[in-house]
DRENTI-891069 format. One record per residue (C-alpha): x, y, z; residue number from 1. Coordinates in nm, 4 decimals. Layout:
N
NODE,X,Y,Z,NUM
...
This chain:
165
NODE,8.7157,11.1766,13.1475,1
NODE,8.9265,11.1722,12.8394,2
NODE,8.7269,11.2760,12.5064,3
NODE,8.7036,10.9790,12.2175,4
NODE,8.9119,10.9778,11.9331,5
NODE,8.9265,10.7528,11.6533,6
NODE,9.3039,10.6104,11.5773,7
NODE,9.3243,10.3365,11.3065,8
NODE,9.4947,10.0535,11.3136,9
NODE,9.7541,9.8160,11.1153,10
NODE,9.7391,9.4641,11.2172,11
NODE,9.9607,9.2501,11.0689,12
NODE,10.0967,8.8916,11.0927,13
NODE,10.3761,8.6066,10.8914,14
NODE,10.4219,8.3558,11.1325,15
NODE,10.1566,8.1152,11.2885,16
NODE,9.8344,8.0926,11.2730,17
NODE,9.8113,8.4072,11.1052,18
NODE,9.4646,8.4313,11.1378,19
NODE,9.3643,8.3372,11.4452,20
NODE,9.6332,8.5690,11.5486,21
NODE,9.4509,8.8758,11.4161,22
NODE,9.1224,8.7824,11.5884,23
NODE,9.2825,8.7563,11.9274,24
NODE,9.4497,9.0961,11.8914,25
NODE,9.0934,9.2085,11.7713,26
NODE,8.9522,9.0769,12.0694,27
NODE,9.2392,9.2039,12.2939,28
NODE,9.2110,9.5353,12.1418,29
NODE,8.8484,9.5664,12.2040,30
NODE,8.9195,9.4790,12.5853,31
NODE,9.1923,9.7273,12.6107,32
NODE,9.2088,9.9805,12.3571,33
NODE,8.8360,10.1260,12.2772,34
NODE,8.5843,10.0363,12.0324,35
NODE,8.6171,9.8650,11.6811,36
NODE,8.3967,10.0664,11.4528,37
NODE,8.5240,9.9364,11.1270,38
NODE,8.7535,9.6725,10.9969,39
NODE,8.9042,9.5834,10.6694,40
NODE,8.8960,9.2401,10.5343,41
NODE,9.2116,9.0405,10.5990,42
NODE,9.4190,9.1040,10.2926,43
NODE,9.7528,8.8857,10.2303,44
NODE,10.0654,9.0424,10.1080,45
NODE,10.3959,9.0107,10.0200,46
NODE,10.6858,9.1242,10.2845,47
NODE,10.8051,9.5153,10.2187,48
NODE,11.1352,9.5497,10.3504,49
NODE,11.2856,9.2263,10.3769,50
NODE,11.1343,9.0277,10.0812,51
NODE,11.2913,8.6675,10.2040,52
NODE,11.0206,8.5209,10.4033,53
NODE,10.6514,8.4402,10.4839,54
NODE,10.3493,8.6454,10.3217,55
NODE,10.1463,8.8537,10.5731,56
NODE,9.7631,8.9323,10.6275,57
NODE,9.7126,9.2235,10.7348,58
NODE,9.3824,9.4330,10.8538,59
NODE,9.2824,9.7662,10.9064,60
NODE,9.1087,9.9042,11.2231,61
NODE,8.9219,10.2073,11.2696,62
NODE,8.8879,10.2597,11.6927,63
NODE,8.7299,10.4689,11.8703,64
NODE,8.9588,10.5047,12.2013,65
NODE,8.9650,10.7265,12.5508,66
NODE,9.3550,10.6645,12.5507,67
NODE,9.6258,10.9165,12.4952,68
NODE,9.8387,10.8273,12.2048,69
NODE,10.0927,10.6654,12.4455,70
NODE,9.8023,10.4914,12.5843,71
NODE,9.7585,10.3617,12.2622,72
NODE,10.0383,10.2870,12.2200,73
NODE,10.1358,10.0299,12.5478,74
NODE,9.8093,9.8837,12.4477,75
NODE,9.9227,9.7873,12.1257,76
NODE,10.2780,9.7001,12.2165,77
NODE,10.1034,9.4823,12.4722,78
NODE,9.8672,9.3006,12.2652,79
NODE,10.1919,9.2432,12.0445,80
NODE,10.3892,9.0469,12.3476,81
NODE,10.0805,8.8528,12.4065,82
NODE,10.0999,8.7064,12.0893,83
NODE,10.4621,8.5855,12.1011,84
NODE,10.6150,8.8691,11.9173,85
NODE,10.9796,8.9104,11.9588,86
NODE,11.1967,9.1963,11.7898,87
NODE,11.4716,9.0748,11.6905,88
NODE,11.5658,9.2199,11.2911,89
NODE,11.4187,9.5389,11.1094,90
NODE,11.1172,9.4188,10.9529,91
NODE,11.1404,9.0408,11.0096,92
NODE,10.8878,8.8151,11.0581,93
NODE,10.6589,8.8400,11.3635,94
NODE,10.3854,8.6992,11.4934,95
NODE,10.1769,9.0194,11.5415,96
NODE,10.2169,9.3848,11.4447,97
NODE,10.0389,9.6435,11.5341,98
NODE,10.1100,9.9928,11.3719,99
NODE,9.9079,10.3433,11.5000,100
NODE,9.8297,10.4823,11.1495,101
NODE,9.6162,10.7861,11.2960,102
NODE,9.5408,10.9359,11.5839,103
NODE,9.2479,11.1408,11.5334,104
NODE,9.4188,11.4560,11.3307,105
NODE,9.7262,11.4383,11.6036,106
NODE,10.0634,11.4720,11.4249,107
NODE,10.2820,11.3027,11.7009,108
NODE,10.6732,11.3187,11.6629,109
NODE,10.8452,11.1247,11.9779,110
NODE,11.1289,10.8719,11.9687,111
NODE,10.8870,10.6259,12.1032,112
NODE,10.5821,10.7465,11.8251,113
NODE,10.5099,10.8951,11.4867,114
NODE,10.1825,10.9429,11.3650,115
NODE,10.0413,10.9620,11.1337,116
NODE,10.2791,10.6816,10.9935,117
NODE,10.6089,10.7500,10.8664,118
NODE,10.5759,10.5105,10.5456,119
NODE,10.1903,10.4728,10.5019,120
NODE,10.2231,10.6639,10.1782,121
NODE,10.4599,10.4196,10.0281,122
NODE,10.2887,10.1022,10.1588,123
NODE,10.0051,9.9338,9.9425,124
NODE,10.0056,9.6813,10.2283,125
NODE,9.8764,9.9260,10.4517,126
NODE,9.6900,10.1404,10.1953,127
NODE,9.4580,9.8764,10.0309,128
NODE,9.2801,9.8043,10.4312,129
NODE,9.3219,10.1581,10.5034,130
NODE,9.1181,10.2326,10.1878,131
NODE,8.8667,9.9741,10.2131,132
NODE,8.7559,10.1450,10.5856,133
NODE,8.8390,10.5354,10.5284,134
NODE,8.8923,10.5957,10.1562,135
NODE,8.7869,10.9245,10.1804,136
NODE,8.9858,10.9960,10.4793,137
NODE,9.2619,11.3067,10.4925,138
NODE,9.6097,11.2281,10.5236,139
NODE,9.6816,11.5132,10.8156,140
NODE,10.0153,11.6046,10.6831,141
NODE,10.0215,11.5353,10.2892,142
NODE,9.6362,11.6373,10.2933,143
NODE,9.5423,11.4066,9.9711,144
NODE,9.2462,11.1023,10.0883,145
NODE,9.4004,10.7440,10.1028,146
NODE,9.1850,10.6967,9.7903,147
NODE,9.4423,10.8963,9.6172,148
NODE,9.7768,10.8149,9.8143,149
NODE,9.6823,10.4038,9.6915,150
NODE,9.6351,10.5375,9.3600,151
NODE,9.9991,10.6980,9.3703,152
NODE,10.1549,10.4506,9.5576,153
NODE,10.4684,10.3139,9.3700,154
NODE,10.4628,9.9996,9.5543,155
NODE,10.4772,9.7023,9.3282,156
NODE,10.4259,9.3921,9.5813,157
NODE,10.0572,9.2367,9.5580,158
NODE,9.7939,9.3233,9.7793,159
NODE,9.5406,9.0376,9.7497,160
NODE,9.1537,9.0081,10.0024,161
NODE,9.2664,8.6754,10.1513,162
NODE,8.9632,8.3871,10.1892,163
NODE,9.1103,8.1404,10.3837,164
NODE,9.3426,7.8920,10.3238,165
C-alpha cells in the first residue's frame, strides 16, 4: 500500500454552470483521487493569459491521496473530460481545470507534469485559494510561504470570494 500524501489542488472554471461544475469535480475527486481535507472558498477572477473572455471561479483543494503523481494526474485529467472540457487554445475558456499545485514536497519535472506549478508564483488567481487553505505552507523550490509569494505577486487582475450570483 502506497503511503498518503497531501497534493493541492486548482479548480477552475469560465464556461457553464461554473459552479455546479466545481462541486461535481469535488465530488468526482473525492471518489477518485483521495480525501478533501480543506477547501478554499470559490473566488471569481479575471482570465490571466488571454484576457478576452468569461471570468473564472476558482478553488483550492488540499487532498490527501494514495496516488502517484501520475495517478494524480489521469485522475484529474479525467475529472476534466467529464465535465466537457475540450483543449483547443492556450489558456481559453474551459469548462473545468484542474491544476496539481503540490505534491507533497515532490519537485516533478516530466513533459506530461511539473510540480510544484510552473506559474503559481505569478498567479493571484491561484495564490488568494492557495492562501486561504495553506498560508503558511513552503513553496518547495523558492522556499518563501504562499503568505509571502501573494504578497509579492505582481499580478494586477482582481481576485474577488464569489457569493453567488
Amino acid at each position: 500500500m502506497s503511503s498518503l500524501v497531501l497534493a493541492y489542488l486548482l479548480l477552475g472554471s469560465n464556461l457553464g454552470d461554473r459552479a455546479a461544475l466545481l462541486r461535481q469535480a469535488r465530488a468526482r475527486l473525492t471518489a477518485t483521487a483521495g480525501v478533501i481535507e480543506a477547501e478554499s472558498d470559490l473566488y471569481e477572477t479575471a482570465a490571466w493569459g488571454r484576457e478576452d473572455q468569461p471570468a473564472f471561479l476558482n478553488q483550492a483543494l488540499a487532498v490527501r491521496t494514495a496516488l502517484s503523481p501520475a495517478g494524480l494526474l489521469a485522475a484529474c485529467l479525467a475529472t476534466e473530460q467529464q465535465a466537457g472540457r475540450e483543449r483547443r487554445e492556450r489558456w481559453g475558456s474551459r469548462t473545468l481545470d484542474v491544476d496539481i499545485l503540490f505534491f507533497g514536497e515532490a519537485i516533478i519535472a516530466t513533459p506530461a507534469l511539473c510540480v510544484p506549478h510552473p506559474r503559481l508564483a505569478e498567479r493571484r488567481f491561484a495564490l488568494v485559494p492557495l492562501a486561504e487553505i495553506a498560508g503558511s505552507r513552503q513553496h518547495p523550490q523558492l522556499r518563501e510561504t504562499i503568505d509571502t509569494l501573494l504578497a509579492q505577486c505582481a499580478d494586477p487582475l482582481p481576485v474577488v470570494r464569489w457569493t453567488g450570483e
